[in-house]
C-alpha positions in Angstrom: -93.4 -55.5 5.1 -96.7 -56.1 6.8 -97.1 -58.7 9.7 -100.3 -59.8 11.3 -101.4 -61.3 14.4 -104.4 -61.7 17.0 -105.7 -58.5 19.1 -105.3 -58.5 22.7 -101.6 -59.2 22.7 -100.2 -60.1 25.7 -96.0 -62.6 26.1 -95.8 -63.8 23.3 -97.8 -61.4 20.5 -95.5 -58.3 22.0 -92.3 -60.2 22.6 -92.2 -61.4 18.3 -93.1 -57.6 16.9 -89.6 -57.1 19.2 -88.0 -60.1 17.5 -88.7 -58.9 14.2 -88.3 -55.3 14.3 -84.6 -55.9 15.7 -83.4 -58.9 13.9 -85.8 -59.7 10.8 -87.5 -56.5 9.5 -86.4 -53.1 11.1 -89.3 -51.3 8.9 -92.1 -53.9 10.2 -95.5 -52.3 10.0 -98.1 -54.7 12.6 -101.4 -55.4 12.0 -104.0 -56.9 14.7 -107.1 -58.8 13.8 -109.5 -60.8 15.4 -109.1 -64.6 15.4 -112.0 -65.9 13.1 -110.7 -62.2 10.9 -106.8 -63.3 10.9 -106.5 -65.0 7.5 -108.9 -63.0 5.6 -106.9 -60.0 6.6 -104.0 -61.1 5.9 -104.4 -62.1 2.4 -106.0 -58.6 2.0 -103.0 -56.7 3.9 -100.3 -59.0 2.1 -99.6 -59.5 5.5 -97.4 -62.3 7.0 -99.8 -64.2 10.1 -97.8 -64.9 13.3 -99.2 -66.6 16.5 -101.9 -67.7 16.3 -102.2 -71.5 17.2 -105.9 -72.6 16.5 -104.9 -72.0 13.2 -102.9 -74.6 11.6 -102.2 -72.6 8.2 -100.3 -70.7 10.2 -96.5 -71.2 9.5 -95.2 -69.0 12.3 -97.2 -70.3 15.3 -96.3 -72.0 18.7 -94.3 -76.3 18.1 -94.6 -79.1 20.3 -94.1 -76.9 23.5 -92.3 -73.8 21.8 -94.0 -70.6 21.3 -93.4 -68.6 18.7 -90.7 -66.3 19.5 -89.1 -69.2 19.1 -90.4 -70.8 16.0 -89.4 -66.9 14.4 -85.9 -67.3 15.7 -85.5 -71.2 14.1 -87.9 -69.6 10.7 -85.3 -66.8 10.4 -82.1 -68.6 11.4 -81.5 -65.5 14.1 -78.3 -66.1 16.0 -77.9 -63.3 19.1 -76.0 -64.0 22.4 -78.1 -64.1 25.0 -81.7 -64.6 22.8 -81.7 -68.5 23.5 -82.5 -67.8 27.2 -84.7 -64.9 26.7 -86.9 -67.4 24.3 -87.1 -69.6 27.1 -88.1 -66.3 29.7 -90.6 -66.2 26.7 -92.1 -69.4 26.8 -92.1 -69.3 30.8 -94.5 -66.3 30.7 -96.7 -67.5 27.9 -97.2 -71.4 27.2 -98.6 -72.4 30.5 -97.0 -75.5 31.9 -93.5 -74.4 30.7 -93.1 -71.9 33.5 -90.4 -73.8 35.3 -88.0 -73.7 32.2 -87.0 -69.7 33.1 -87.6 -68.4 36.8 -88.2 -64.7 35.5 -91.4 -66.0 32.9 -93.8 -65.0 35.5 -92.5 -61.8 36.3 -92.8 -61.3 32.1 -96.3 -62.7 32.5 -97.4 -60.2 35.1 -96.0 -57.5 33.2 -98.0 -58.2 30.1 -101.2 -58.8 32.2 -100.5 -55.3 33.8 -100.4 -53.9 30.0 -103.7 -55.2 29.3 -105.2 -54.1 32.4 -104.1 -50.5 31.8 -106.0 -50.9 28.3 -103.3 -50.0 26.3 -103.7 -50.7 22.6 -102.2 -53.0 21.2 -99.4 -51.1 19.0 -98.7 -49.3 22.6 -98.2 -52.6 23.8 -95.5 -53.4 21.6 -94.5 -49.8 21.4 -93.9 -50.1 25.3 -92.6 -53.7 25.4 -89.9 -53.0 23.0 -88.0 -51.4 25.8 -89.1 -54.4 28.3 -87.5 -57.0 25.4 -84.0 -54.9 24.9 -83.7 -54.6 28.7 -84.4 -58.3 29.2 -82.0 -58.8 26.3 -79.1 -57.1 28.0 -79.9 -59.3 31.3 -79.9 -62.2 29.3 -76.3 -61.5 27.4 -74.8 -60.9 31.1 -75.9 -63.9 32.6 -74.4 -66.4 30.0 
């Protein structure tokens, strides 16, 4: 299946490709469009939008304060030991004003700001996070 989302992907936009690909959709294929390009592309791709919250049509988008790593993991009914804290590490890093609610958010933060300033593209973003998500998993399991 085809899934679609903003370019420039930073917390939030690498952390759900992760999500997906290891709990929803193993064979995911990602797409990235611009903003004002996100909905037309997606009914073109028969792609399924994610994050992005200026646009209400959006199903899978940031709630109240909840980003939407999270909103995919209440969509999808995912149940992982150790994922409820590492949505909140999520959040901390990417909805600002939630950074309290997980100590190690800004170090997720700075990492994803030190992707974009290397100029990675954004499928070598996710590529790369993927082993920053399972590694934060694995922390996350041994601290609960």
């Amino acid at each position: 299946m085809k899934w679609i989302t903003r370019k420039d992907v930073k917390v939030d936009r690498v952390a759900c490709p992760w999500l997906i690909r290891r709990f929803v959709d193993p064979k995911a294929e990602f797409l990235f469009a611009s903003e004002s390009e996100l909905l037309d592309a997606a009914k073109r791709e028969n792609a399924i939008p994610f994050d992005a919250p200026k646009l209400s049509e959006i199903k899978l988008n940031h709630r109240a304060e909840s980003c939407t790593f999270e909103a995919i993991i209440e969509d999808y009914r995912i149940d992982a030991p150790g994922l409820p804290r590492l949505a909140l590490i999520v959040r901390a890093a990417d909805v600002r004003g939630q950074e309290n609610i997980a100590a190690e958010g800004i170090g997720l933060r700075a990492i994803a700001q030190g992707m974009a300033l290397l100029r990675l593209s954004d499928q070598e973003r996710v590529a790369k996070g993927s082993l920053i998500y399972d590694a934060l998993l694995e922390y996350c399991c041994r601290m609960e």
